[in-house]
C-alpha positions as CSV (number, residue, x, y, z in Angstrom):
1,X,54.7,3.7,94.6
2,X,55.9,7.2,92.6
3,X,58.2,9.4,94.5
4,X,59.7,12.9,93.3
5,X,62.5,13.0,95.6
6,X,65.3,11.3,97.6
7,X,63.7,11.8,100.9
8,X,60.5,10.2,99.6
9,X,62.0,7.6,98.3
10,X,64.4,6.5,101.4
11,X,61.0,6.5,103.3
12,X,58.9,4.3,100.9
13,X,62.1,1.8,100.9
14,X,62.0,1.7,104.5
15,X,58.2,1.4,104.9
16,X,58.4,-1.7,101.7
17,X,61.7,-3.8,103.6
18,X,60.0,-3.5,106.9
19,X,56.7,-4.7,105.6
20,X,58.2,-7.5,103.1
21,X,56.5,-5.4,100.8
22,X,56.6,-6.1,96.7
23,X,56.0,-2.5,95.6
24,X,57.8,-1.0,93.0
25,X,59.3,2.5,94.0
26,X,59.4,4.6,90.8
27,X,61.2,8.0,91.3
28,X,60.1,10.5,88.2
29,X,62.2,13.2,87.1
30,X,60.7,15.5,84.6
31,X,59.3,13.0,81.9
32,X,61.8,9.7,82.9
33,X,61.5,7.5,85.2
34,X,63.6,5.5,87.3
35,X,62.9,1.6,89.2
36,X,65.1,2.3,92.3
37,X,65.8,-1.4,94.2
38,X,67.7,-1.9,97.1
39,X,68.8,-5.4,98.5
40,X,69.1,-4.6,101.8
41,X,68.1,-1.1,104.3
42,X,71.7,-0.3,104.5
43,X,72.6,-0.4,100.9
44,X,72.4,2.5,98.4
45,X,69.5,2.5,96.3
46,X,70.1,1.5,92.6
47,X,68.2,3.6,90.1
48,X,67.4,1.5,86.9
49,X,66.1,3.9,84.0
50,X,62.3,2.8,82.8
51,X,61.2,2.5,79.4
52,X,57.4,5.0,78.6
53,X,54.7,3.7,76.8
54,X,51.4,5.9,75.9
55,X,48.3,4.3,77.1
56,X,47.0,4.7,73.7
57,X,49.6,2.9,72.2
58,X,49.8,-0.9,70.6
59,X,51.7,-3.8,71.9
60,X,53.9,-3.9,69.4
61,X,55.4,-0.7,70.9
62,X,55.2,-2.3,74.7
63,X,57.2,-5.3,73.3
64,X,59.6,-3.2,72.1
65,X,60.8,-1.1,74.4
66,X,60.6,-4.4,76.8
67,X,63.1,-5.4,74.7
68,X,65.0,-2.6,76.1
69,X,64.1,-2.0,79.5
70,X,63.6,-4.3,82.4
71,X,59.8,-2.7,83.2
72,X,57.9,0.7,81.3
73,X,55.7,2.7,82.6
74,X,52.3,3.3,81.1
75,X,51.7,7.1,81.2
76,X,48.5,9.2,80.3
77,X,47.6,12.7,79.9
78,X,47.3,12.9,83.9
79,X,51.0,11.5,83.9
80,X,51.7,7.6,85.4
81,X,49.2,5.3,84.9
82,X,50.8,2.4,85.9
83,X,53.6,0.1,84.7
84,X,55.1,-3.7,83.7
85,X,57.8,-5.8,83.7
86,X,58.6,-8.1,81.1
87,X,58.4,-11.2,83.6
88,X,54.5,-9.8,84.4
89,X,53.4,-9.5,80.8
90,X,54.4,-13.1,79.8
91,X,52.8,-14.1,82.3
92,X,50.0,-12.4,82.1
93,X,50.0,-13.1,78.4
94,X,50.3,-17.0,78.7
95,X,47.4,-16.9,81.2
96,X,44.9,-15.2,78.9
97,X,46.6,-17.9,75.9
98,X,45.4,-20.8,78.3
99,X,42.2,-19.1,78.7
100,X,41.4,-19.1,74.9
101,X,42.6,-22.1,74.6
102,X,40.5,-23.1,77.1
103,X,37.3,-21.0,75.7
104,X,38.4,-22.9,71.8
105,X,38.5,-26.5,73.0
106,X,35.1,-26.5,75.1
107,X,33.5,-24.9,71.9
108,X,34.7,-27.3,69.5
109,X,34.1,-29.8,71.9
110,X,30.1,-28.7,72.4
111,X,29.0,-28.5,68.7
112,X,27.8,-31.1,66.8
113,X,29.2,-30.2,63.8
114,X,32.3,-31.3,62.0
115,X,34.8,-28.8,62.1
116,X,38.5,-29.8,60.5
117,X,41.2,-27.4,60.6
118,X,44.2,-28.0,58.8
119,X,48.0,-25.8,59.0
120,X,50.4,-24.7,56.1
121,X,51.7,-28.6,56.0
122,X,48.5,-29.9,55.7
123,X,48.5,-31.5,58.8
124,X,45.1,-32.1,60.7
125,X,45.6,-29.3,64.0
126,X,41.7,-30.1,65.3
127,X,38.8,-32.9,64.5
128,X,36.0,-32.5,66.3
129,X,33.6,-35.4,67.5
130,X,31.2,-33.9,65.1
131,X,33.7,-35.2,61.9
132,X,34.7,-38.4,64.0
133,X,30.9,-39.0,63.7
134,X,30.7,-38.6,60.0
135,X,33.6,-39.6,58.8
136,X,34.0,-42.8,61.3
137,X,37.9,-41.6,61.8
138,X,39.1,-40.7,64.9
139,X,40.8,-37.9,66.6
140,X,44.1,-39.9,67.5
141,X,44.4,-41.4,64.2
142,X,44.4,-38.6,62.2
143,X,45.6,-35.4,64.3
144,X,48.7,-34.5,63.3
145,X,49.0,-36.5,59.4
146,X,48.0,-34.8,56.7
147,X,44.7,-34.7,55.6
148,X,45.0,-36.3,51.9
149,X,46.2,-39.7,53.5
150,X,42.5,-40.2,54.5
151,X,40.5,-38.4,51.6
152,X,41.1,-37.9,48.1
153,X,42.5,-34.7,47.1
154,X,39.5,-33.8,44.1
155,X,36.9,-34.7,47.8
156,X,38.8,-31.9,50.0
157,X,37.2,-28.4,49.6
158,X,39.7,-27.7,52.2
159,X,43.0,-27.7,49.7
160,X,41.3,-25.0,47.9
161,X,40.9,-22.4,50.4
162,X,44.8,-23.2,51.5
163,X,46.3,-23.2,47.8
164,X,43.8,-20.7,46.1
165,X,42.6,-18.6,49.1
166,X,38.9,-18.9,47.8
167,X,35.9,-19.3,50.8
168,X,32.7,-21.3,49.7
169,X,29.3,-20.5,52.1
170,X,26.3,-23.2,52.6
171,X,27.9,-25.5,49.1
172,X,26.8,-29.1,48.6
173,X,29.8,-31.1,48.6
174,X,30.4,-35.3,48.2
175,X,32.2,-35.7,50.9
176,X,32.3,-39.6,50.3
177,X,29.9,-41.5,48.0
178,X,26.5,-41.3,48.7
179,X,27.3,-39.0,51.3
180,X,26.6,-35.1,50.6
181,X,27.2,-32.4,53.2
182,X,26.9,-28.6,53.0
183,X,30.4,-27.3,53.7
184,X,31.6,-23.8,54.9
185,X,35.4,-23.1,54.3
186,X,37.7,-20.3,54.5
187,X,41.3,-19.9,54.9
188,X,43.2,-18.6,57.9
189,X,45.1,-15.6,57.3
190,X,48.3,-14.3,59.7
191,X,50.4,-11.3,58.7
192,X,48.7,-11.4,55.0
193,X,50.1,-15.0,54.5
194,X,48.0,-18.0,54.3
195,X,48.7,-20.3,57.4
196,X,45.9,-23.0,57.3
197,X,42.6,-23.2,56.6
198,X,39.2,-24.4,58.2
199,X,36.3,-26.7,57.3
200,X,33.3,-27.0,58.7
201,X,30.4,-29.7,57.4
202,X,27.0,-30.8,57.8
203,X,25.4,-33.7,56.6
204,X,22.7,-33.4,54.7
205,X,22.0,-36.8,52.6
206,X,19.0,-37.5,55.3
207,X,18.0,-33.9,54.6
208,X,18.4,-34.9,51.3
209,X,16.4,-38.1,51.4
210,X,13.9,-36.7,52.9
211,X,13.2,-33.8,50.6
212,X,12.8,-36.1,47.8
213,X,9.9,-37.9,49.7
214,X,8.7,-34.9,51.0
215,X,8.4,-33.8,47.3
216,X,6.3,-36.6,46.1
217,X,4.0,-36.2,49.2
218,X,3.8,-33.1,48.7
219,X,2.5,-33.5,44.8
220,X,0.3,-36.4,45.5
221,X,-1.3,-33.8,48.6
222,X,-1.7,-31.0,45.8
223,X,-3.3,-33.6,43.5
224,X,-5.6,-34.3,46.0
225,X,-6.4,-31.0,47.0
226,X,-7.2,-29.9,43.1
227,X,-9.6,-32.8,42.7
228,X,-11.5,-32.1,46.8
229,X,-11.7,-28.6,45.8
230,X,-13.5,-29.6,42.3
231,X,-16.1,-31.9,44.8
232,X,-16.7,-29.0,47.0
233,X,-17.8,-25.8,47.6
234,X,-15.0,-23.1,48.4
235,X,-15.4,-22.1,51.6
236,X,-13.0,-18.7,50.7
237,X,-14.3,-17.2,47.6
238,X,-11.0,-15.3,47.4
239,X,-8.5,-18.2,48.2
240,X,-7.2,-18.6,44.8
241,X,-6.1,-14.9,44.9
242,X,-2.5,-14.9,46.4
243,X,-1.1,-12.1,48.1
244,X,-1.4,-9.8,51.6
245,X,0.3,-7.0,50.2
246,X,-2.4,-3.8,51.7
247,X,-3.3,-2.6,48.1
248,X,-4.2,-6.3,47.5
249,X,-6.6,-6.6,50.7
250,X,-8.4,-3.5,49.7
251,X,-9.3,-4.3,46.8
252,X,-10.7,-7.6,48.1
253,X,-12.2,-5.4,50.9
254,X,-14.1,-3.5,48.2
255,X,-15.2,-6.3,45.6
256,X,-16.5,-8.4,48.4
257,X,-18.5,-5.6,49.5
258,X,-20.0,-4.9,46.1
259,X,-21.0,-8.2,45.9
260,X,-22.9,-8.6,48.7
261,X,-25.4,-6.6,46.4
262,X,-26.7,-7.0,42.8
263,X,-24.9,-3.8,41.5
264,X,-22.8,-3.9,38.3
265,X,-19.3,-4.1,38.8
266,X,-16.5,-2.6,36.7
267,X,-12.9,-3.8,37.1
268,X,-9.8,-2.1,35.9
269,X,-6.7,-3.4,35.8
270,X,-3.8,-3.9,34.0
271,X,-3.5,-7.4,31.7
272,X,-2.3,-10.4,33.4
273,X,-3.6,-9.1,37.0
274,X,-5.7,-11.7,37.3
275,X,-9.0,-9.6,36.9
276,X,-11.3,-12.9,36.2
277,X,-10.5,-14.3,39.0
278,X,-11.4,-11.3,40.7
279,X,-15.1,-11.8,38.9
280,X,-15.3,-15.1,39.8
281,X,-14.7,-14.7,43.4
282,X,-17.1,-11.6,43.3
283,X,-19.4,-14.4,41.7
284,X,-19.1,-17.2,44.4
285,X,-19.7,-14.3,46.9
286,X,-23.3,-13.7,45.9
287,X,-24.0,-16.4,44.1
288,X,-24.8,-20.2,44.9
289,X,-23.2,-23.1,43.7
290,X,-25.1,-24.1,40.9
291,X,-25.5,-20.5,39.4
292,X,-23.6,-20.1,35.9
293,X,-20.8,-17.8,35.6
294,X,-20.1,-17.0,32.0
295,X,-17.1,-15.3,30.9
296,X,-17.1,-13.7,27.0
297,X,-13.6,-12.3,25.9
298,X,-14.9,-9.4,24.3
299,X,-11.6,-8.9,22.3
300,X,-11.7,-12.1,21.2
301,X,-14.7,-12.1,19.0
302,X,-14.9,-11.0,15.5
303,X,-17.6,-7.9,14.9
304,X,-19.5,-9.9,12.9
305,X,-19.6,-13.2,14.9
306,X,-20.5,-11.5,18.3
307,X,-24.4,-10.9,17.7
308,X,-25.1,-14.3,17.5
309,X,-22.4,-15.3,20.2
310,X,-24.3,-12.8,22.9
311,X,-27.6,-13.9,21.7
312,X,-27.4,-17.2,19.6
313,X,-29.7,-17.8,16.8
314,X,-32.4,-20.2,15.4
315,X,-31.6,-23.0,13.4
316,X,-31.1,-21.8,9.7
317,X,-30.7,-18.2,10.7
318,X,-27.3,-17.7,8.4
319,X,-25.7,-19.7,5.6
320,X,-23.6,-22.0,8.0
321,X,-25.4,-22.2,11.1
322,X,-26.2,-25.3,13.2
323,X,-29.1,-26.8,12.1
324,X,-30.1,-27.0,15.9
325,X,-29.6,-23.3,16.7
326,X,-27.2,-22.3,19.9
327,X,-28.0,-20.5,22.7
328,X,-26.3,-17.3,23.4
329,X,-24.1,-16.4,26.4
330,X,-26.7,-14.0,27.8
331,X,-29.1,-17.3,27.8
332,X,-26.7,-19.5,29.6
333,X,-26.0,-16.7,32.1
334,X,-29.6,-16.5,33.3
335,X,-29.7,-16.8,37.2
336,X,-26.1,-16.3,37.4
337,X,-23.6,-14.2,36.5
338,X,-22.6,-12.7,32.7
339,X,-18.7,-11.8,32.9
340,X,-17.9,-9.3,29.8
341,X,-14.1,-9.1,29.7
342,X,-12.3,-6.3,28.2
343,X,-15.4,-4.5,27.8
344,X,-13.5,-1.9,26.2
345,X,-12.8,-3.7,23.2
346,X,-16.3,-4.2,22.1
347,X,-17.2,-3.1,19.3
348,X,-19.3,0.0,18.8
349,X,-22.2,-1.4,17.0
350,X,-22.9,-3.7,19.4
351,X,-22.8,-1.9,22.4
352,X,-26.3,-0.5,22.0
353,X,-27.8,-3.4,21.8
354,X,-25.5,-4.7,25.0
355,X,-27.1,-1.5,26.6
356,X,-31.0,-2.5,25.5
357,X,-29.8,-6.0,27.5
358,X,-28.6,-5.3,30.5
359,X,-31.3,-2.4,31.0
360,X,-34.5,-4.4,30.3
361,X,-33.2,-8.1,30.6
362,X,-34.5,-9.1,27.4
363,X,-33.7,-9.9,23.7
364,X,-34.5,-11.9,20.4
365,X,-31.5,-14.4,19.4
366,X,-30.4,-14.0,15.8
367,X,-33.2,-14.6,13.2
368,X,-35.6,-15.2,16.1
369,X,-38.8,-13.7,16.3
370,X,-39.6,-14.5,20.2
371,X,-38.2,-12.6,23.0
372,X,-36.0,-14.2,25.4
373,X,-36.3,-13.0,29.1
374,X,-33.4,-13.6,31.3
375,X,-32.0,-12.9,34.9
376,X,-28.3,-12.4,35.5
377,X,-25.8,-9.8,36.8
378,X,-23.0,-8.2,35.3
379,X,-19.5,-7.6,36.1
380,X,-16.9,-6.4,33.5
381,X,-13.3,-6.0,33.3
382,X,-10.9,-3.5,31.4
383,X,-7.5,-2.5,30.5
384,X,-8.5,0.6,29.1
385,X,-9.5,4.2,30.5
386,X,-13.5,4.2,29.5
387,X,-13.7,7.5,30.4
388,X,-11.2,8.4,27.7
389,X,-12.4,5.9,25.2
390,X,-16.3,7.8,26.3
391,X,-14.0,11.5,25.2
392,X,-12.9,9.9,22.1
393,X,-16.5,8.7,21.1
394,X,-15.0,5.0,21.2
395,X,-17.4,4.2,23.8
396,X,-21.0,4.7,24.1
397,X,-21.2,6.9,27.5
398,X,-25.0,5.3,28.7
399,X,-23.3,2.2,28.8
400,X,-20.2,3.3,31.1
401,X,-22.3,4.8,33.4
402,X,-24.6,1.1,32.8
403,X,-21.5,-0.8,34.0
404,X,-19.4,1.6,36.4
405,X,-21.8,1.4,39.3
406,X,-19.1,0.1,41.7
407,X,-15.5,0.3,39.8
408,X,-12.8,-1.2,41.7
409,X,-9.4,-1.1,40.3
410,X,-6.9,-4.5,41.1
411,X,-3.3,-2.9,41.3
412,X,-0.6,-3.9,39.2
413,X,2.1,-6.4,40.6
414,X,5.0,-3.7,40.2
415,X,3.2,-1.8,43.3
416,X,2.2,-4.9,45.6
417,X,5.9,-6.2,45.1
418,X,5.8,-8.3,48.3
419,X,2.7,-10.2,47.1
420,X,6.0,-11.1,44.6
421,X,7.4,-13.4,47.0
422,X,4.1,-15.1,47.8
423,X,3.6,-15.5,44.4
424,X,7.0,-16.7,43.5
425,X,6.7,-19.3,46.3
426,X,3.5,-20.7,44.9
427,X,4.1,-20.9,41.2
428,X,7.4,-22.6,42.0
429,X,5.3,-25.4,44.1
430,X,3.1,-26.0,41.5
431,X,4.9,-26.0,38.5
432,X,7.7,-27.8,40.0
433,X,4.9,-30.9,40.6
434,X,3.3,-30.3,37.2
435,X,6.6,-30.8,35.2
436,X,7.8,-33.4,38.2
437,X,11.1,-31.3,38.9
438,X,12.0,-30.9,42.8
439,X,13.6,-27.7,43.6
440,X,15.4,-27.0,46.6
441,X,14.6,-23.3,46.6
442,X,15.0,-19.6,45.6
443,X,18.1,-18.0,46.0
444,X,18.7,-14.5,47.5
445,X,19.5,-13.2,43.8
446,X,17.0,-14.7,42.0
447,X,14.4,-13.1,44.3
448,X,15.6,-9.6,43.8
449,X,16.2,-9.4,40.5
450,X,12.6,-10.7,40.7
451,X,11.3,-7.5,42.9
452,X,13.6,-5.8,41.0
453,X,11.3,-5.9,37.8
454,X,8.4,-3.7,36.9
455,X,6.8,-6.8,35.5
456,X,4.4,-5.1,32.8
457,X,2.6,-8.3,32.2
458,X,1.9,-8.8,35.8
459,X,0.5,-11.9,37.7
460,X,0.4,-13.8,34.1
461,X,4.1,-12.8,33.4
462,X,5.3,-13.8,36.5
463,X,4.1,-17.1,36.5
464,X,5.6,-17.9,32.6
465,X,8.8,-16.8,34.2
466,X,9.0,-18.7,37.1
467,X,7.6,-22.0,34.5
468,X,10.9,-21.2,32.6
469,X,13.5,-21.1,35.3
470,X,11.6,-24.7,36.7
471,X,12.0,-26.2,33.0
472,X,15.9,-25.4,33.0
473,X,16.6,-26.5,36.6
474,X,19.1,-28.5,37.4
475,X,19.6,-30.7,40.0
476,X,16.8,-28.9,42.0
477,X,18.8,-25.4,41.7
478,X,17.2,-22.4,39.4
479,X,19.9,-20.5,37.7
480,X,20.0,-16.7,37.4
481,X,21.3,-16.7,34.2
482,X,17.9,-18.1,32.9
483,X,16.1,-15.0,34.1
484,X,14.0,-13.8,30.3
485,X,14.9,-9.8,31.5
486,X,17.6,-7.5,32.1
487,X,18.3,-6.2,35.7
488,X,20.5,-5.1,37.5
489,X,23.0,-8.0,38.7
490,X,25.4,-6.4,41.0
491,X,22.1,-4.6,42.7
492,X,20.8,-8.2,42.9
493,X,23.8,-10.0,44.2
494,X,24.6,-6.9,46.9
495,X,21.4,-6.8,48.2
496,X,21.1,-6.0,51.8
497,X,17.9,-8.5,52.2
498,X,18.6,-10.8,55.2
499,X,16.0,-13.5,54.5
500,X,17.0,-17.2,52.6
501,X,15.0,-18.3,50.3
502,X,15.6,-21.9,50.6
503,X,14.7,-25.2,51.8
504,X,16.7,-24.6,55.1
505,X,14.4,-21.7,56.1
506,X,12.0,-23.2,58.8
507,X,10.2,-20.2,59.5
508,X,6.8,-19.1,58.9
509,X,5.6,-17.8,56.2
510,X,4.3,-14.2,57.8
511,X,7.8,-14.1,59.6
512,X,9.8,-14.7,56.3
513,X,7.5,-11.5,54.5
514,X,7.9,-9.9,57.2
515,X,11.5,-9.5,56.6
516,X,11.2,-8.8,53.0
517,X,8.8,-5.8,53.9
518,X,11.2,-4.0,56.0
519,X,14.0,-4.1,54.1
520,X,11.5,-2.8,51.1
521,X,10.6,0.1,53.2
522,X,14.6,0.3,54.1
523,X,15.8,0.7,50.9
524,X,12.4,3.0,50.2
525,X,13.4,5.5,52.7
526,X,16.8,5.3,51.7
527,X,15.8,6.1,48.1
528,X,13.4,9.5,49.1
529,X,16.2,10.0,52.0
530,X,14.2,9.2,54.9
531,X,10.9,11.5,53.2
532,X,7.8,9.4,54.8
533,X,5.6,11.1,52.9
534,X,7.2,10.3,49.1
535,X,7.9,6.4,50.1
536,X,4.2,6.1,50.9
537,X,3.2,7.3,47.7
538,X,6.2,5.1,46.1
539,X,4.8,1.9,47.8
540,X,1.3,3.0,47.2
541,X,0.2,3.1,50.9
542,X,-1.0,5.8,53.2
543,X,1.2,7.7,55.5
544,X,-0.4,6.3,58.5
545,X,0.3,2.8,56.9
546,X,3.9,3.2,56.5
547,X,4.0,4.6,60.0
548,X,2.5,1.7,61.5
549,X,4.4,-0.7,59.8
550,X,7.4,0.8,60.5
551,X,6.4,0.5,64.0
552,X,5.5,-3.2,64.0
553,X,8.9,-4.5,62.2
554,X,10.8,-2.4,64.4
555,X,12.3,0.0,62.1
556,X,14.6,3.3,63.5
């Protein structure tokens, strides 16, 4: 109770004795305070000066002037807010210690894994149930010794983190032999001194075990599935195109559309995009099973070889010549489908007799005199601009508009960068089986540096890179340092991404993109400074796409 004078105060002392009261009488005067006790109602009153804390301030200062004063007052800017006695705060103190303690025991006591904590000494302080379990030892045999009586000191992760001060995260560690765990460990600080250190470990050699059989299913299953998808008929004309990214899906949207009809189809795109691929699906689409598809790399030809390689020739046409004759690729495309790959490198010469071909369907093979009649469709690929090679009179313009009925451009993999991931996680399947080499997974790093690069030689690129970092694996772990291309390391190694690429990752698939595209769009925004408009056009969507992915991963 706070009085302000004597009268007040004889009162409230009155009121407390006859009531076997415990209040505390406080008389203030000006900005002091005073703990006025009596023993009995016709004694003087005995004014003991109080010690003044700020609410604001730490307990640091509240031990101190404890140190001083028998109880403070706690004052605020209204004036008293309350006040302590030493006796109350150790006891209040010890009851919130036993409540921790209480909180710490039941939680070491409910996980399952082993948790070790050792003090300056080395001494063992706590050993869960979890590391009596995989270590066989138990708690009353080994609390309180130090630690190295019962392990080997080159086995204890633990002695580094209380000598050295270093911290490992999610490290396989041979904890025993032919027993491996993945081991967290940090040291405990106090003060800025180093007063013990924790362990916590998981066992993984099942995990271990089982990933190694998992791995040779897993390669006999893709085995399999090569030689059943040789026997039968695709039932996805696109499956063997990987990716989801929304540039990629249009341009499937677009090419399967095309090919629902017999129109030529152009495709641009950048080398290594995988533009065959794109033909052949385009192919399966309108075609059946049996129909040809016939690919001629029209870069690949020398000028004077690629008459006869379009339209073969009869036997003894040229000095050197089969005897037999050979059929041209135009013949062997009939009823199916003639695939001219980087059209733009044909030469000029030939392109009006290309033109004559696709316009009436006919032609004479090389030293022939009768005229072949065939039936196929076109489609035909490029790296180039036509239209510019068609300025530059490098390309005959009646055959651009021939072939660019329906033009579709695939984009380049710098601007689908989450179809990266996708990508990355497939390559590393397959050519981890081919050259028999498990690997555990992809680390964080890796996979930015990875989105990190423009990749100029795209899909083609990607999958020579990811071949290398398999062959010089070791022990199932890629290493960053055998990454072919400069980029940025701290960038890669700072990254904000929150997703694991790694064997202990459970989740789907969509949910694991899923968190790759968001943080893409994070760092986007954060890039244009939160301009909508200028990440779309960076990521290569619309406006009203980024909006509504924004919205679906939750984005603010």
């Amino acid at each position: 109770m706070l009085a302000n004078s004597e009268e007040t105060i004889e009162k409230e002392l009155q009121r407390s004795t006859e009531a076997s009261s415990s209040k505390r009488v406080l008389l203030q005067t000006g900005t002091q305070f005073f703990d006025v006790r009596i023993s009995g109602i016709t004694e003087q009153p005995v004014y003991v000066l109080c010690g003044t804390v700020s609410i604001n301030d730490d307990m640091k200062k509240v031990l101190t002037e404890l140190a001083e004063r028998e109880c403070i007052v706690v004052v605020d800017k209204q004036g008293a807010a309350g006040y302590i006695s030493a006796n109350e705060l150790c006891q209040h103190l010890y009851t919130n210690y036993q409540q921790l303690n209480a909180y710490i025991d039941t939680i070491l006591a409910t996980t399952d894994e082993s948790c070790t904590v050792i003090d300056q000494d080395k001494n063992v302080i706590t050993w869960t149930k979890g590391a009596e379990r995989l270590f066989s030892i138990k708690q009353e045999d080994i609390i309180g010794k130090p630690i190295n009586e019962f392990f080997s000191r080159e086995r204890l992760e633990i002695f580094n983190s209380l000598e050295k001060g270093t911290s490992v995260h999610h490290q396989q560690h041979k904890a025993k032999e032919n027993q491996v765990v993945l081991i967290n460990s940090n040291p405990v600080y106090f003060n800025n001194n180093i007063i013990g250190a924790v362990v916590s470990e998981t066992d993984i050699t099942s995990q271990i075990r089982l990933n190694k059989e998992l791995y040779h299913a897993s390669e006999k299953l893709f085995n399999l599935e090569k030689e059943v998808t040789k026997l039968t008929a695709s039932e996805d004309p696109f499956q063997n195109i990987r990716g989801n990214s929304p540039a990629l899906k249009k341009t499937i949207d677009k090419i399967e559309k095309a090919s629902s009809t017999d129109a030529s189809i152009l495709i641009h795109g950048e080398s290594g995009v995988g533009k065959e691929l794109f033909a052949k699906a385009a192919h399966n689409v309108r075609e059946d099973e049996n129909a040809p598809f016939v690919a001629i790399n029209c870069g690949a030809i020398p000028s004077a070889l690629f008459e006869s390689e379009i339209f073969g020739y009869e036997k003894g046409a040229f000095s050197g010549a089969d005897q037999k004759g050979k059929k041209g690729k135009a013949q062997l495309a009939k009823g199916g489908t003639l695939f001219l790959d980087e059209i733009g490198e044909m030469p000029l010469e030939m392109q009006v007799k290309i033109l004559r071909l696709l316009q009436e369907k006919k032609f004479y093979p090389v030293g022939g005199t009768k005229e072949i009649e065939v039936d196929f469709r076109v489609i035909a690929a490029t790296n180039k601009d036509l239209q510019e090679l068609v300025n530059e009179n490098k390309f005959r313009a009646d055959l651009y508009y021939r072939l660019n009925v329906v033009s579709v451009e695939v984009p380049p993999l710098r601007k689908r960068p989450a179809d990266i991931i996708e990508l990355t996680h497939y390559f590393l399947h397959e050519i981890s089986i081919k050259y028999n080499r498990p690997i555990h997974g992809i680390s964080q790093d890796i996979m930015q540096a990875l989105l990190q690069h423009q990749w100029p030689g795209n899909t083609r690129e990607l999958k020579n890179v990811i071949e290398r970092l398999v062959v010089f694996s070791e022990d199932g772990e890629i290493k960053l340092d055998e990454i072919p291309f400069e980029f940025d390391q701290a960038k890669a190694s700072s990254s904000t991404s929150q997703i694991e690429f790694n064997h202990n990752d459970n989740r789907s698939l969509s949910a694991r993109l899923q968190d790759v595209e968001k943080n893409i769009i994070l760092n986007e925004l954060e890039k244009t400074d939160g301009n909508k408009l200028q990440c779309a056009k960076n990521l290569n969507i619309t406006r009203a796409t980024l909006y509504n992915r924004i919205k679906k991963l939750g984005i603010t």
